[in-house]
C-alpha positions as CSV (number, residue, x, y, z in Angstrom):
1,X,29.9,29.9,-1.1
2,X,28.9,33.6,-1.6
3,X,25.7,34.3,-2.3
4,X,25.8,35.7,-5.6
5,X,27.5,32.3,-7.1
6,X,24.5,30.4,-5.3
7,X,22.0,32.1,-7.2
8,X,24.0,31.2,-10.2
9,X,24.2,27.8,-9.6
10,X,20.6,27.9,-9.4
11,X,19.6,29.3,-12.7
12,X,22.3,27.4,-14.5
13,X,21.3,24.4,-12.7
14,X,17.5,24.6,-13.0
15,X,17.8,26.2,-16.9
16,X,19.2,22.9,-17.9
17,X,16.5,20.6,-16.5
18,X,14.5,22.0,-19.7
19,X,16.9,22.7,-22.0
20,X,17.6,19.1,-22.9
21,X,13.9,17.9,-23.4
22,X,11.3,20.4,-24.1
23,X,8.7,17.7,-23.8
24,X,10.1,16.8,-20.2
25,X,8.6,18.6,-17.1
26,X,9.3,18.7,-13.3
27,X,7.8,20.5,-10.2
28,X,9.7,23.0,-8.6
29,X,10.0,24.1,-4.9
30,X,11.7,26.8,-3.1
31,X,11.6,26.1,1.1
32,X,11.9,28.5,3.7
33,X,12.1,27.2,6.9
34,X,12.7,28.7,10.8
35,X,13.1,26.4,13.4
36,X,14.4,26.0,17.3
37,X,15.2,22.6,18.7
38,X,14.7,22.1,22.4
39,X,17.6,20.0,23.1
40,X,16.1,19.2,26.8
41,X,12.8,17.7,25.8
42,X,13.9,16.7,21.8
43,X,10.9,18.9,20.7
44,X,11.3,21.3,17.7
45,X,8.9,24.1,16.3
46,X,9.2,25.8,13.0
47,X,7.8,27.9,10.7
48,X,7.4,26.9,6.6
49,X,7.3,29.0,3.5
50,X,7.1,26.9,0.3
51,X,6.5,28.5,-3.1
52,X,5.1,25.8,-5.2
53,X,5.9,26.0,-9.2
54,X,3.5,23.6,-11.2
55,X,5.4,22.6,-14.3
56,X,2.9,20.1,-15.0
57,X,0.0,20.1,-17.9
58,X,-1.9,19.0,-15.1
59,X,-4.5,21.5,-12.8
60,X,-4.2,20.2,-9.1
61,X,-6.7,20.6,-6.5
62,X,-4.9,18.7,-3.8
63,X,-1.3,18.5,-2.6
64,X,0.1,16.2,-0.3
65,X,3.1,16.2,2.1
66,X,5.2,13.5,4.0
67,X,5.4,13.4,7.6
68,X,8.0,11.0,8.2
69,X,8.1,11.5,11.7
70,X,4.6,9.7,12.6
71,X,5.8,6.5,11.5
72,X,7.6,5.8,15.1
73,X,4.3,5.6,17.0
74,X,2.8,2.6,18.5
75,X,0.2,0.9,15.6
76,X,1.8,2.7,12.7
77,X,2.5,1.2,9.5
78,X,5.9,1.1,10.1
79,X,5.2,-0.8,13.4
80,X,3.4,-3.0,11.5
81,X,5.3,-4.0,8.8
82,X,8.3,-5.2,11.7
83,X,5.9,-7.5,13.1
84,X,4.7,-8.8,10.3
85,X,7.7,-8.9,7.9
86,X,9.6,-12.6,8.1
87,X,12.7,-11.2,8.7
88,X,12.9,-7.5,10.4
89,X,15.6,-5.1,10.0
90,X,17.8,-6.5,13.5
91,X,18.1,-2.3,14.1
92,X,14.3,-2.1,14.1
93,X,13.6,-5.1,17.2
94,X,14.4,-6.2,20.5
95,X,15.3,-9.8,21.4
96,X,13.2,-11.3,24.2
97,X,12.3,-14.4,24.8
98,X,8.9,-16.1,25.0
99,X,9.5,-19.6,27.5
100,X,12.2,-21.1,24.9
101,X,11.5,-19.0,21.9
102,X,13.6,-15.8,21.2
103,X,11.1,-13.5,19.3
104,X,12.0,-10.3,17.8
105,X,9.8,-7.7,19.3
106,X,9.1,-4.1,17.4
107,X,10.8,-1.0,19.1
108,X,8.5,0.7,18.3
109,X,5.5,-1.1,20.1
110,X,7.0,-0.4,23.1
111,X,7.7,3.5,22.7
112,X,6.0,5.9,25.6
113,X,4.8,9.1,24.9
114,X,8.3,11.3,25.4
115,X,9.9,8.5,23.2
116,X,7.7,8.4,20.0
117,X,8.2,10.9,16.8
118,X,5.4,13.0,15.8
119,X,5.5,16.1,13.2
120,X,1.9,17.9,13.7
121,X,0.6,20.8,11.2
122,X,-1.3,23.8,12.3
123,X,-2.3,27.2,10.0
124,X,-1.9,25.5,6.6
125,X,-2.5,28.9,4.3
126,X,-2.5,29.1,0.5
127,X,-1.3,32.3,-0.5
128,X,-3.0,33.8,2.6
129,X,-5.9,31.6,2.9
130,X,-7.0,28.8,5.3
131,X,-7.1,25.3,3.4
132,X,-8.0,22.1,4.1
133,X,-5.7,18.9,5.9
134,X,-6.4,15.9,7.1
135,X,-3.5,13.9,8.9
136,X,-3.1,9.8,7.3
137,X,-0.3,8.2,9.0
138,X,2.6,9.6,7.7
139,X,1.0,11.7,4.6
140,X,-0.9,14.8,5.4
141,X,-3.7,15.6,2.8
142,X,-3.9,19.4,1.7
143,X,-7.4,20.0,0.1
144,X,-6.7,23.8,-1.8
145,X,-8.3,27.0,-1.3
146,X,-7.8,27.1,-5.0
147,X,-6.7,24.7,-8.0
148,X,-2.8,25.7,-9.2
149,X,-3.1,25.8,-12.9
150,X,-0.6,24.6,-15.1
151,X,2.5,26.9,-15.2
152,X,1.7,28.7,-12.3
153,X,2.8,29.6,-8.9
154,X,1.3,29.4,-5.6
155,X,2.6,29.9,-1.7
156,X,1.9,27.4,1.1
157,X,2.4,28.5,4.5
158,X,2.4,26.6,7.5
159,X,3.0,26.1,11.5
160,X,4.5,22.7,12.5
161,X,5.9,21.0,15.7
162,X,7.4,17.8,15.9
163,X,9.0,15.5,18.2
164,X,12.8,13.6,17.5
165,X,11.8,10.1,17.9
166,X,14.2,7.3,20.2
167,X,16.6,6.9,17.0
168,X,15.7,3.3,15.5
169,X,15.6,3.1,11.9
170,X,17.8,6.5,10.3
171,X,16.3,9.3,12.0
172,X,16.0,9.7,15.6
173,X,17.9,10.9,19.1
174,X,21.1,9.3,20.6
175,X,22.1,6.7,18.7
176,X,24.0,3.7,19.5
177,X,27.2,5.5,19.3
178,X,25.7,8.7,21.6
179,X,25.3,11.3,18.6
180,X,22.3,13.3,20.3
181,X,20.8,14.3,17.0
182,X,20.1,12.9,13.7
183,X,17.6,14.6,12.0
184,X,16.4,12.9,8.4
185,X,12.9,13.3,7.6
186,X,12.2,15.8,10.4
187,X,9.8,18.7,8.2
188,X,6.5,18.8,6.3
189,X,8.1,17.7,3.0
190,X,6.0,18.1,-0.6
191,X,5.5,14.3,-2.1
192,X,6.4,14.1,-5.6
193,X,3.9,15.1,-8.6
194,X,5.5,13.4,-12.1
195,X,4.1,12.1,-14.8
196,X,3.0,9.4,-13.7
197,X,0.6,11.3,-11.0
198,X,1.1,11.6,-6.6
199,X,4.3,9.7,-5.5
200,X,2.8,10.0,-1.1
201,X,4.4,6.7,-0.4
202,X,3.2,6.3,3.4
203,X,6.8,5.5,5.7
204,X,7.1,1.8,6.0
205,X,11.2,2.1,6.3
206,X,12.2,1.8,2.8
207,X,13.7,4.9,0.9
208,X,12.8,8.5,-0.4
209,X,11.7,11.0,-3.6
210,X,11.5,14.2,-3.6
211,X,11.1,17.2,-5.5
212,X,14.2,19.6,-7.2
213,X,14.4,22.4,-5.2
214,X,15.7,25.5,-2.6
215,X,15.9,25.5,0.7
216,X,16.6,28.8,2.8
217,X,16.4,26.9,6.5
218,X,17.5,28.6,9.7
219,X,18.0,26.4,12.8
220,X,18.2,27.2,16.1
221,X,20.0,25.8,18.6
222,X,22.0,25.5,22.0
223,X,25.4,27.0,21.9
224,X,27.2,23.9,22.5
225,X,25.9,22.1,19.6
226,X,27.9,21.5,16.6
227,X,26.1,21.2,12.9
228,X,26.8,19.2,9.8
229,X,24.3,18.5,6.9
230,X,23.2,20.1,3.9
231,X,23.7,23.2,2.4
232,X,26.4,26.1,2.6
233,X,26.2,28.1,6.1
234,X,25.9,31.3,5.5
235,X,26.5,33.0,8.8
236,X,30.0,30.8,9.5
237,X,31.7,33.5,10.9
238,X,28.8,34.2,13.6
239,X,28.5,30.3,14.6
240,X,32.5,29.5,14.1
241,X,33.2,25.4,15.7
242,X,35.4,25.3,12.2
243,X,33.2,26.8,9.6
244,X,34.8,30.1,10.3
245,X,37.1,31.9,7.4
246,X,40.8,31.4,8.1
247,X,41.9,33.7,10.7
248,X,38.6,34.7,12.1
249,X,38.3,34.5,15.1
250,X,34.6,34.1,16.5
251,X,33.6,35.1,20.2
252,X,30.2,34.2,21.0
253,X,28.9,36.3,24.4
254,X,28.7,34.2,27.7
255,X,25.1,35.3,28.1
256,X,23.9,33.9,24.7
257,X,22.2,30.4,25.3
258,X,21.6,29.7,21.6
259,X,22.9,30.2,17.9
260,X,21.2,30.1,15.0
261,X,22.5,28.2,12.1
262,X,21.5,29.4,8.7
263,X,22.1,26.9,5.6
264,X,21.8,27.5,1.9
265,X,20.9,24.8,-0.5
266,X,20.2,25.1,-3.8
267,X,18.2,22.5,-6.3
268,X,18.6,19.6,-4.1
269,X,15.1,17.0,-3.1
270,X,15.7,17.0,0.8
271,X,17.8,18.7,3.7
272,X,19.4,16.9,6.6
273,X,21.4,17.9,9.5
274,X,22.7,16.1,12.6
275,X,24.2,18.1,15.5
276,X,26.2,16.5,18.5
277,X,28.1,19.2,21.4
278,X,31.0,16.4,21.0
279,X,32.0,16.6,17.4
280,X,35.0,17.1,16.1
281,X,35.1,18.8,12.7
282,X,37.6,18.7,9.9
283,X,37.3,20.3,6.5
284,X,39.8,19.4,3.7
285,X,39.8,20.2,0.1
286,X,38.6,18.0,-2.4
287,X,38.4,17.6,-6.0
288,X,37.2,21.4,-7.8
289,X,37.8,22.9,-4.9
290,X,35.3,21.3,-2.9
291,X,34.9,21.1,0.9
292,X,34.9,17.9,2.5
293,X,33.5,18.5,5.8
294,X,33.9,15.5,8.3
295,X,32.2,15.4,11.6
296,X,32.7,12.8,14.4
297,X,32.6,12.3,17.9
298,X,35.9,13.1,19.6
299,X,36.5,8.9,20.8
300,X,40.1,8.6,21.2
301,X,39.7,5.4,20.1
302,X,38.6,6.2,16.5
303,X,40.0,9.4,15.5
304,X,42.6,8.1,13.6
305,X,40.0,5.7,12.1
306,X,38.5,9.0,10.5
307,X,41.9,10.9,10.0
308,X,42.6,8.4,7.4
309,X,39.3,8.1,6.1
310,X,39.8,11.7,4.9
311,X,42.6,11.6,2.0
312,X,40.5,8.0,0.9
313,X,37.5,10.3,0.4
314,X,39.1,12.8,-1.8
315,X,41.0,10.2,-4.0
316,X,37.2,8.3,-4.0
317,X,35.4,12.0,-5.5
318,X,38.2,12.2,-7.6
319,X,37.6,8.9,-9.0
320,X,33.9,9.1,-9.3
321,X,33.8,12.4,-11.2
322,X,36.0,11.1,-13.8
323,X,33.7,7.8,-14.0
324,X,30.0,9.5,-13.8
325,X,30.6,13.6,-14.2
326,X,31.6,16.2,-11.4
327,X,29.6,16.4,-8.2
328,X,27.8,19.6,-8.5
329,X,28.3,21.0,-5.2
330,X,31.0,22.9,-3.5
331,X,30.7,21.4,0.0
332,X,30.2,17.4,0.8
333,X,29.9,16.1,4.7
334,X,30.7,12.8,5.9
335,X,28.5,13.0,9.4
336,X,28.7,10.2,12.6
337,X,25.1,10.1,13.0
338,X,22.0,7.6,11.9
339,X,22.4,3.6,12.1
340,X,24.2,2.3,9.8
341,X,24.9,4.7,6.4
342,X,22.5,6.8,4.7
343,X,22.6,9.3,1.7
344,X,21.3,12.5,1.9
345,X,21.7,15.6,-0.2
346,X,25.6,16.8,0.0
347,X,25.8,14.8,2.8
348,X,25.6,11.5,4.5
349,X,25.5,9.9,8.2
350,X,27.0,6.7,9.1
351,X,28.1,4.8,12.0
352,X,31.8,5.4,13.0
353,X,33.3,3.3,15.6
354,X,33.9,0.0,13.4
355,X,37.2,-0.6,11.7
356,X,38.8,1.4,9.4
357,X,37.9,-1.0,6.3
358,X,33.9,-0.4,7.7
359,X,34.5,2.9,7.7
360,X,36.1,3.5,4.5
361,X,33.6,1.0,3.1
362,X,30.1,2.7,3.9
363,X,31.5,6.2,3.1
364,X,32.8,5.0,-0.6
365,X,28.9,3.7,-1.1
366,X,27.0,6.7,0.5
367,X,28.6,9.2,-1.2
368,X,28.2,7.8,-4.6
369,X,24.8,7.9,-4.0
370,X,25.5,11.7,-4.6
371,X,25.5,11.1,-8.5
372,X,23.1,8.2,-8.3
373,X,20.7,9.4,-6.2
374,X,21.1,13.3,-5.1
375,X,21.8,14.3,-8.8
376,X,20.3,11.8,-11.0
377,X,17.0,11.3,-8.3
378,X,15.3,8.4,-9.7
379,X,12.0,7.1,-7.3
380,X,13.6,4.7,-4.7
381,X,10.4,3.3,-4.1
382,X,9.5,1.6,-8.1
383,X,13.1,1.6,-9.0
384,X,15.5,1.3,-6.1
385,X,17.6,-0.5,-8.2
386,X,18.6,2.1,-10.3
387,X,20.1,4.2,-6.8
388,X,21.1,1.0,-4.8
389,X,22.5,-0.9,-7.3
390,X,24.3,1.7,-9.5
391,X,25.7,3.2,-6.6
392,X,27.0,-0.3,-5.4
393,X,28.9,-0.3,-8.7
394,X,30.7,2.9,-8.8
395,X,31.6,1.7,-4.6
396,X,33.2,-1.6,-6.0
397,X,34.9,-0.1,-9.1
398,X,36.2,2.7,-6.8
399,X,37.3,0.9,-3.7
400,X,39.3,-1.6,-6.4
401,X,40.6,1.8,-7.6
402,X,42.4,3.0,-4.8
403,X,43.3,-1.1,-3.5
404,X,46.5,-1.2,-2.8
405,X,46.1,-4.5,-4.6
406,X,43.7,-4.4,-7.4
407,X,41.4,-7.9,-8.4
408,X,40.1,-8.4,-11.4
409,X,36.5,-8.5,-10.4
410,X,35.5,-6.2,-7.6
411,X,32.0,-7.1,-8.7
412,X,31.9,-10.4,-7.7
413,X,30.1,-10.0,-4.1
414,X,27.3,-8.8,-6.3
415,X,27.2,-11.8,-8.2
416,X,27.5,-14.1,-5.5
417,X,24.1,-12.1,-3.4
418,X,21.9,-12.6,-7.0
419,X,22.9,-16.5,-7.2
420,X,21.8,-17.0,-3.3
421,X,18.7,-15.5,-4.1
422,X,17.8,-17.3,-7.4
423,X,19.1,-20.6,-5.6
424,X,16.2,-19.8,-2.8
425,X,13.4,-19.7,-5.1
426,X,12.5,-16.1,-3.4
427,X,13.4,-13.8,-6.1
428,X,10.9,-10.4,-7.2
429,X,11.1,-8.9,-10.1
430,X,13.0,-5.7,-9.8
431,X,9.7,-4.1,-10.6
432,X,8.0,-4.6,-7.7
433,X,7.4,-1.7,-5.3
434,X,9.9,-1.2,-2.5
435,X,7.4,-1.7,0.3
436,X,6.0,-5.3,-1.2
437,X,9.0,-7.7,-1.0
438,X,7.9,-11.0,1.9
439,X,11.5,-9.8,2.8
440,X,13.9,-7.2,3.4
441,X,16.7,-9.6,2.4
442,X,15.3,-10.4,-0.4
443,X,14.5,-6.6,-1.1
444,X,18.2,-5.7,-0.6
445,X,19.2,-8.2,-2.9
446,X,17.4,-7.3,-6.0
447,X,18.1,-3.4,-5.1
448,X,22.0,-3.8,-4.3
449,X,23.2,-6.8,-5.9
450,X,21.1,-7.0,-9.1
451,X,21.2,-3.4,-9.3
452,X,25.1,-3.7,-9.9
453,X,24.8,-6.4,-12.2
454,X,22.6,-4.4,-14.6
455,X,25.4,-2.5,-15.6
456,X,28.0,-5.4,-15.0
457,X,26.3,-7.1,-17.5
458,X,25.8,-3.9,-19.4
459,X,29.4,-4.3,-19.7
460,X,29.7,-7.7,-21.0
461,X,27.0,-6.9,-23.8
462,X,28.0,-3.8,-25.4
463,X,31.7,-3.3,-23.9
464,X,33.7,-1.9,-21.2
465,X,34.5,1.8,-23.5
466,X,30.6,1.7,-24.2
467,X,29.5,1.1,-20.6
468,X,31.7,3.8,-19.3
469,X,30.0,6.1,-22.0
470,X,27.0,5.7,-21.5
471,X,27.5,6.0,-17.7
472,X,28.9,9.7,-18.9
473,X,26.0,10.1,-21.0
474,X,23.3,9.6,-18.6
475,X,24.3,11.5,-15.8
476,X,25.0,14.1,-18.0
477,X,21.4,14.1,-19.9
478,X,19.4,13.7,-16.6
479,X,21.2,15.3,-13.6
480,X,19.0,17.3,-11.7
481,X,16.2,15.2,-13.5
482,X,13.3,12.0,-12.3
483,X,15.5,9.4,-14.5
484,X,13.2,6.0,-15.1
485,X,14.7,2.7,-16.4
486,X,13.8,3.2,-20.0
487,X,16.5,6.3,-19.3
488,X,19.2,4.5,-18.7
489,X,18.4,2.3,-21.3
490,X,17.9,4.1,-24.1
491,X,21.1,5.9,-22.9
492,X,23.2,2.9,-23.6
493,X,21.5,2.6,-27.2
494,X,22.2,5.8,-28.3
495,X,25.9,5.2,-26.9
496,X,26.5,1.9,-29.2
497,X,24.2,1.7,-31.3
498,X,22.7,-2.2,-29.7
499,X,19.2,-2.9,-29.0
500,X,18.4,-3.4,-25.7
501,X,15.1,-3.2,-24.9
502,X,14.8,-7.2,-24.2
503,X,17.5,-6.7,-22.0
504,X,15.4,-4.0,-19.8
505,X,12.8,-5.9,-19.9
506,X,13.7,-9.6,-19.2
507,X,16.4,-8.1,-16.0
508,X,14.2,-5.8,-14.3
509,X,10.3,-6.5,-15.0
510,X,10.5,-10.9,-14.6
511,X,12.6,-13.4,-12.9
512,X,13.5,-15.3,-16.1
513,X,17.7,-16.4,-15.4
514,X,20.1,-16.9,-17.4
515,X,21.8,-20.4,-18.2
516,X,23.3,-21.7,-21.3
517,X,25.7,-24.7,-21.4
518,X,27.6,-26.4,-23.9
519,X,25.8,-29.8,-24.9
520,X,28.1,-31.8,-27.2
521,X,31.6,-31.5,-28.6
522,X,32.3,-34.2,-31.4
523,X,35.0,-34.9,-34.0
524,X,34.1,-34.5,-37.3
525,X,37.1,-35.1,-39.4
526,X,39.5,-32.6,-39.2
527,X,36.6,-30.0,-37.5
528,X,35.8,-30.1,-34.4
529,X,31.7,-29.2,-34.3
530,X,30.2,-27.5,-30.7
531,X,26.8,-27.7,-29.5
532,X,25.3,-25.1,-27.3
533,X,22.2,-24.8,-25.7
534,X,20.1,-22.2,-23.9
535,X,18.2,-23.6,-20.8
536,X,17.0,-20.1,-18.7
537,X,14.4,-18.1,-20.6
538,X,16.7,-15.0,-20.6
539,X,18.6,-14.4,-24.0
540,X,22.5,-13.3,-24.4
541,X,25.5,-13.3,-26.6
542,X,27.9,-15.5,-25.9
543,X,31.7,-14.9,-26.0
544,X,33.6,-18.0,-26.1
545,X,37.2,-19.1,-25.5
546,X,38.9,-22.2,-27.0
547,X,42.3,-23.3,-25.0
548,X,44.5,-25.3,-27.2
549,X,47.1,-27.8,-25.7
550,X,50.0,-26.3,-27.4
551,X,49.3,-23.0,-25.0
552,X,47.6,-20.9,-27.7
553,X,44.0,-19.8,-27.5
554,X,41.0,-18.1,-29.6
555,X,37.5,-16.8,-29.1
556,X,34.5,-16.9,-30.8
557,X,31.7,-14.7,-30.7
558,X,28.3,-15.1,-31.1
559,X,25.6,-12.0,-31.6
560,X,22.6,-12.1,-30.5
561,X,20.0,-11.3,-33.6
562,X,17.6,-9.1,-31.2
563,X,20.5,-6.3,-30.5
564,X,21.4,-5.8,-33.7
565,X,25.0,-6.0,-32.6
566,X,28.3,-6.6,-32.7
567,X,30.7,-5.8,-29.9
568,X,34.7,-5.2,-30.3
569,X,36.7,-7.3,-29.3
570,X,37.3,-7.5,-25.5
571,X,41.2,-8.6,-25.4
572,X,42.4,-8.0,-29.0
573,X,45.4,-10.0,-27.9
574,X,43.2,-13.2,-28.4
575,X,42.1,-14.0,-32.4
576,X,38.3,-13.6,-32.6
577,X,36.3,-14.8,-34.7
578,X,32.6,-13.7,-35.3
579,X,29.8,-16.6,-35.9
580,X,26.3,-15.9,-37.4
581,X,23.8,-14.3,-34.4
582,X,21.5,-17.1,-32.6
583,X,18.2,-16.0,-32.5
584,X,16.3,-16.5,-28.8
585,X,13.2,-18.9,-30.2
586,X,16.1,-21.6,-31.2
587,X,17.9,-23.7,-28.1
588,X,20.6,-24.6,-29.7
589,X,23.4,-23.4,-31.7
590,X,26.1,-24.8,-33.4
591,X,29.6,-24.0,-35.0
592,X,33.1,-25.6,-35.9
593,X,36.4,-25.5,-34.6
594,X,38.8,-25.9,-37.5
595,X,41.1,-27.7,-35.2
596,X,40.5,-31.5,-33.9
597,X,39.0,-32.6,-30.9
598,X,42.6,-34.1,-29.6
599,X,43.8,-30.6,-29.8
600,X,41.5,-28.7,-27.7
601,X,42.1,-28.5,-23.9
602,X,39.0,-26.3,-22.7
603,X,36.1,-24.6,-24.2
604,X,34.7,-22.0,-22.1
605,X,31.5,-19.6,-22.2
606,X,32.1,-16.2,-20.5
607,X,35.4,-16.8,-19.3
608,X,35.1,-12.7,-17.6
609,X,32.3,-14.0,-15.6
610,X,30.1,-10.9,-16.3
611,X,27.0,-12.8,-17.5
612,X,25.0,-13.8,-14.5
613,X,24.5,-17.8,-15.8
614,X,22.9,-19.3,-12.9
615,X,24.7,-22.5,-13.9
616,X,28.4,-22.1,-14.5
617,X,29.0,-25.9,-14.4
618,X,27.7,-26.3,-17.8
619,X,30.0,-23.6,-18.9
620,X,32.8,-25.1,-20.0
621,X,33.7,-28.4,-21.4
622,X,37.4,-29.7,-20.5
623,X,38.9,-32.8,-22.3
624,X,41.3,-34.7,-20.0
């Protein structure tokens, strides 16, 4: 992208962040960075420019700034937390065994001194003058020369040196699969000032936030190396390995040992690259004239894995824009690097010698973290369910998209991972901070699989049409925004018209379930009168089907009186009749059949199986 249409983007871009909500505010950063890797000893220096814009009410005499790095070091937090979690990340240990015990050792505990990550800060200036830091673990404390007033600017300028850590969790140097160089989290990056205050989370393995910016970052490298990763290059026709204009040829003098790599990225909350001297790279177009960038290691054995991967990826963005909004970008890279799949801004790195169904399965989810998490950035730490889960959705509902064989519920793995963990008795509300779960499997759970069920269920309250609204709706009201639940909520309120706030609350802030069952079905004369009752403390409508014995079939419908709603009919094939709302405080509601008992061959509740009832044994009553 030329230059001119990147400053565009910008203003556009950044204009609309306050053009929608005057009372809404954001920080702003613009990044310059300069660094050389030393692809010998993994060790990396650089330069930082960041002009700080406070948008806040707020006067701030402190900053603080991640340093992601540190956490792979013996005694860290992140060391920790693997040695004292109940179940650690498998990635994260080392198998030994202790007489007949196998125990799961941390990788990190082990690491020696040329193994370890570090990221070290020297001449910290503000605007020229020498201010205060003070290194914590993974969060470096800047004490200012001088406060930033509201609606000001100021310039922070600093040295830093860091070292790629062994690659264990995301980040690191020669993975499993041989990629030399992932680098996630690798520079000083500014923690998060909202509303709400600091967001300098300390790097205990869960996720990221960040802060809307630019970054102007120039890396230099070895020849050899080959870069994927965020931004738009702007010197391809100096660095060439296929990011050259067609026809250019580029000749790069024997004698020079390096190239330097310069990326443009505008209002994105992170930058990521990865860099291997055996990648193959492949650009096709996408959807609005996008470039898919692909970049794999050249393994006979799994080329054609990621040949086909690439037309999959372009019907996948072509299917997500027209279900969330079009991705923003012009350039999108699907990277071998990392250890397992990770979402980063325009880009993502994943592993890439499993089968093509692995393959084709961790790219559909990373990249639709690009509307869930690198456009609408909500703060994975308090609310990873809103990027986990979300993006899990759009996955399912895509991958089923493109099936050569469509099922009726691609949702249904979710279901099945919320059930197992009510069923354990371990369960968390979804408001409990990313770093406090007893375990990860527990943490991935509520994130992933009760994530997608929020908006599953979304779907069975206020209606497929309304659901796929409202997804419109938000995305387009908060892209390029710090989206909290009550967002997404209100969202779907203003989209049908239902209250939902119960719903917000009951899903995400307790563990109350859901669990209604029908109690008793008796003749009474020509009637036939149904009982049902609510056992879990979480309320719902209820849609209800009624199979008769001469083949035919009806539904009933029962509002619930807190939403203030009525939702159309789901298949208007079926008759449908409406019965009065059931308020929450009474267990038990009942209505008639105008048919007799002999006639009736099944009663179900939910027969789409989009309410999560914990208990679907007492959902339906079959006469035999």
């Amino acid at each position: 992208m030329k230059k001119l249409l990147l400053f565009s983007f910008v203003a556009f871009g950044f204009g609309n962040v306050f053009a929608q909500n005057t009372s809404y505010w954001q920080q702003h950063v613009d990044y310059k960075m300069d660094v050389s890797m030393d692809v010998k000893t993994y060790q990396y220096k650089g330069k930082q420019e960041l002009v700080y814009t406070n948008n806040s009410p707020d006067t701030l005499r402190k900053v603080y700034y991640h340093l992601f790095n540190n956490a792979f070091q013996p005694g860290s937090e992140m060391d920790a937390r693997i040695q004292s979690i109940k179940d650690p990340d498998g990635r994260m240990v080392t198998k030994i065994k202790v007489g007949d015990t196998e125990v799961k050792e941390s990788r990190i505990k082990n690491l020696k001194p040329n193994e370890i990550g570090y990221l070290r800060i020297s001449n910290f200036k503000q605007d020229g003058t020498t201010a205060s830091t003070k290194e914590v673990g993974t969060i470096l404390e800047v004490t200012l020369a001088k406060p930033i007033l509201p609606n000001s600017k100021t310039t922070f300028t600093l040295n830093f040196n860091g070292q790629v850590p062994i690659q264990i969790r995301r980040s690191g140097r020669n993975n499993a699969e041989g990629v030399e160089l992932s680098m996630a989290q690798w520079y000083p990056k500014l923690a998060e000032f909202d509303f709400e205050g600091w967001h300098a989370d300390p790097y205990i393995a869960r996720e990221f936030h960040g802060v809307w910016g630019n970054f102007d970052v120039k890396i230099t490298i070895d020849k050899e190396y080959v870069l994927g990763g965020t931004g738009y290059l702007q010197n391809n026709n100096e660095i060439g390995h296929g990011y050259q204009d067609q026809g250019v040829v580029v000749s790069v003098p024997k004698k020079t040992k390096t190239l330097t790599w310069h990326f443009n990225a505008p209002m994105v909350h992170d930058f990521t690259w990865a860099a291997d001297k055996n990648y193959i790279h492949d650009v096709v177009k996408g959807p609005n004239n996008v470039d898919l960038h692909f970049l794999y290691k050249n393994n006979p054995k799994y080329i054609q894995n990621w040949k086909n991967l690439q037309p999959k990826t372009v019907q996948l963005m072509e299917i997500y824009n027209k279900t969330v909004g079009d991705y923003p970008y012009k350039q999108y890279s699907v990277i071998q690097g990392g250890d397992g799949g990770m979402e980063y801004a325009m880009c993502t790195l994943i592993l890439g010698q499993g089968s093509f169904e692995g393959l084709l399965g961790v790219t559909a989810h990373e990249m639709a973290h690009s509307w869930f998490q690198h456009v609408l950035a909500s703060n994975e730490s308090k609310h990873g369910w809103m990027d986990e889960g979300f993006t899990s959705f759009l996955e399912d509902f895509g991958l089923n998209e493109i099936a050569d064989k469509k099922v009726e519920n691609p949702f249904a793995g979710g279901y099945a991972g919320y059930f197992s963990m009510v069923n354990s008795g371990k369960e968390l509300p979804q408001a409990t901070h990313a770093d406090r779960f007893d375990e990860n499997r527990v943490y991935s759970i509520t994130s992933y699989s009760k994530g997608e069920l929020f908006l599953t269920q979304l779907m069975y309250l206020i209606g497929k049409d309304n659901l796929m609204k409202t997804l419109k709706k938000y995305y387009s009201d908060f892209k390029f925004k710090h989206p909290t639940p009550n967002d997404i909520k209100r969202s779907a309120e203003r989209v049908s018209g239902a209250n939902l706030d119960w719903y917000l609350t009951d899903w995400t802030q307790t563990t109350n379930t859901i669990d209604y069952g029908i109690k008793n079905v008796n003749e009474n004369a020509d009637k036939t009168t149904v009982i049902l009752e609510r056992i879990g403390r979480m309320p719902m409508p209820i849609d209800l089907t009624v199979e008769y014995n001469d083949g035919t079939m009806e539904s009933f419908y029962i509002p619930l009186r807190m939403m203030s709603f009525e939702k159309e009919n789901p298949n208007p094939t079926v008759k449908r009749t409406i019965l009065n709302d059931w308020a929450w405080a009474h267990p038990t509601f009942e209505f008639n059949i105008a048919k007799s008992k002999a006639s009736i061959k099944k009663i179900t509740i939910d027969p789409s199986g989009l309410m999560a009832d914990i208990k679907k044994e007492n959902n339906s009553y079959e006469l035999k």
